[in-house]
N, C-alpha and C positions, 0 to 999 in steps of 0.2 A: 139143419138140426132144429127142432122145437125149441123154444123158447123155455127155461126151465125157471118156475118162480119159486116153488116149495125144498129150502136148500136143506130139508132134513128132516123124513119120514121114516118111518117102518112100515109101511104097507105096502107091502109087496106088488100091488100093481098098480101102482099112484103112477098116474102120466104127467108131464109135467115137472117133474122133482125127482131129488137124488136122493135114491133108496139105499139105506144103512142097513149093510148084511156081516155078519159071522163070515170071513173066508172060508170057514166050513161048511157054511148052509150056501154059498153064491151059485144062483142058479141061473145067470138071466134068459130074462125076456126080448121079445123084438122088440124095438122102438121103447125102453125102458133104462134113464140110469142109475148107474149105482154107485157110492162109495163101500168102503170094503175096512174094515179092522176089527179090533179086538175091545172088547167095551170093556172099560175098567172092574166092572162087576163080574165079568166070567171068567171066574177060574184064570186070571192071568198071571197066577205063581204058578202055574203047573204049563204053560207053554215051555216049547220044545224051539230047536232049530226047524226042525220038518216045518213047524207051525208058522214060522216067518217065510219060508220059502213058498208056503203054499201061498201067505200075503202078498206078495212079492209076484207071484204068476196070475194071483188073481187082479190087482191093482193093476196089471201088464194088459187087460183085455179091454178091447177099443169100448167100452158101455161103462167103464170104471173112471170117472173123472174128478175123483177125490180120495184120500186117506178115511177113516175112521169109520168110526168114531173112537175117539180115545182119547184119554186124558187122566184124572186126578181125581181122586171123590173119595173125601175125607170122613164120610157117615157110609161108608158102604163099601165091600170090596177087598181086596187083598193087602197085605200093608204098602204105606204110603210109598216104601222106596221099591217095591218090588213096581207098583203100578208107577213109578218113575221111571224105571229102566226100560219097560214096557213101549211107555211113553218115548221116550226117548228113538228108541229105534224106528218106530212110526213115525218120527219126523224126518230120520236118516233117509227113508226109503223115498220119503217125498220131496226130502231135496234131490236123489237121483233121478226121480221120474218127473220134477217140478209139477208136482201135484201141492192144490193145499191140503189142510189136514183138518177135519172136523171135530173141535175139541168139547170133550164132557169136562165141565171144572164145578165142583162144589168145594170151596171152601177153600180153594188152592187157587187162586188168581197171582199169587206171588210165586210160588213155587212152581206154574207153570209158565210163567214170563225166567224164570231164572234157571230153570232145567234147558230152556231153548236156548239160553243166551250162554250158558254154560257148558253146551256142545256143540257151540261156535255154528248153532242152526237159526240165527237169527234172522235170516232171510228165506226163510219158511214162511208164507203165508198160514196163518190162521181164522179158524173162523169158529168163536165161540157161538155153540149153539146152545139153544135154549134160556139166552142169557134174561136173569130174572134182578143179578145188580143192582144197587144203585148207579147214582150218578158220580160217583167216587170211583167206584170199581170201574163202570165205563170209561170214565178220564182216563184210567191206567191201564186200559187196554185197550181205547185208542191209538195211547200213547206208543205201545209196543206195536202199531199197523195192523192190528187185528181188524176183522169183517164180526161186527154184532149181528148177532142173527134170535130176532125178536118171536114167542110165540103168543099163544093166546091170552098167557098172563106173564107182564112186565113190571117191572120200574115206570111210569109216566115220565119220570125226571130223565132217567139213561137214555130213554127213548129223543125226551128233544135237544139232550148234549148232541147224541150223534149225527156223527155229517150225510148230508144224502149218499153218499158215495160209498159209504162202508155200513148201508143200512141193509138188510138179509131177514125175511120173516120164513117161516120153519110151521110144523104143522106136529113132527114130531109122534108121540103116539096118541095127543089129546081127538078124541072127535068131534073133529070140529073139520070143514073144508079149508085151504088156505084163501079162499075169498074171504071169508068169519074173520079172518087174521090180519088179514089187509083193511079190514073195515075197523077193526078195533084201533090198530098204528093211526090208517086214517084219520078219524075222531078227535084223536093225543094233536097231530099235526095237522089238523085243518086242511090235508087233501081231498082229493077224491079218491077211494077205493081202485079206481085203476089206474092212477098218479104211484100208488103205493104198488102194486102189480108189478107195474113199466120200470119204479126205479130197484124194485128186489132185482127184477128179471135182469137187467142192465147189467147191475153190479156183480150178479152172481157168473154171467158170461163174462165181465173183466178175469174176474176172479180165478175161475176154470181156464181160461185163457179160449176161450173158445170161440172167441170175438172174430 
């Protein structure tokens, strides 16, 4: 398997990284992966049973090596508990397939440490992506075993709390390459841009379990 550094795009034919699709739009590609769910911003007061089962068979296909994206986002989106419950079942699904689960969180850093601890899913990995935090917020999702996963614009402070091991750069929908992205983390921490490469690609294979 390729080595995969960019843990979290939409561009449909990024080699390299795990591609965030709609189970309705998942179409893949050869040699392409993907994770798979329901973005808090669409329509997810109007999901059905069908629409979890399609998740559920899509998440099931050998090129799907993560949940989401999904999670909690407080300035945008359906109300807060409907996108909870949401939330919530996308975690169920990936503790049965021990998948992690790629989390959007604006504004709900607590409520999304306490919705997983609250349906007894605390051994769900997570991996906030696009995380923009502080070093406060980072601490506290550290603290819960989460994978930060940094993009073109961070915190500098988040960036040197966290430990090599749970460190994840993302590319997401800015244009930018995730070599751009690995040069900026670089810079913050005094590596080399492919120090930052070697330890995304690392952790994100722990992580997928793909080791």
């Amino acid at each position: 398997m390729t080595s995969i550094i960019d843990c979290h795009t939409h561009r449909l034919d990024a080699a390299q990284a795990l591609i965030a699709v709609n189970p309705r739009e998942f179409d893949p590609q050869p040699g392409l992966w993907y994770t798979v769910g329901f973005h808090p911003w669409h329509d997810v007061d109007r999901l059905t049973d069908a629409d979890f089962d399609l998740l559920e068979q899509c998440a099931r296909h050998p090129q799907v090596l993560a949940i989401g994206e999904t999670g909690l986002d407080r300035l945008r989106g359906a109300a807060i508990d409907i996108q909870g419950q949401v939330f919530v079942r996308h975690l169920q699904l990936a503790a049965i397939l021990d998948m992690p689960v790629v989390v959007h969180c604006v504004r709900a850093v607590q409520e999304i440490l306490t919705l997983r601890q609250r349906a007894g899913l605390a051994g769900v990995t997570m991996i906030i992506h696009g995380m923009r935090g502080n070093e406060h917020v980072a601490r506290m999702l550290l603290g819960a075993g989460c994978y930060l996963s940094f993009g073109h614009l961070f915190n500098t402070n988040a960036i040197t709390v966290t430990p090599h091991d749970r460190l994840l750069i993302e590319t997401d929908e800015a244009d930018v390459g995730i070599g751009e992205v690995a040069l900026r983390v670089a810079d913050v921490l005094g590596l080399p841009p492919s120090a930052i490469e070697d330890i995304a690609s690392s952790n994100l294979s722990q992580c997928l379990n793909t080791k």
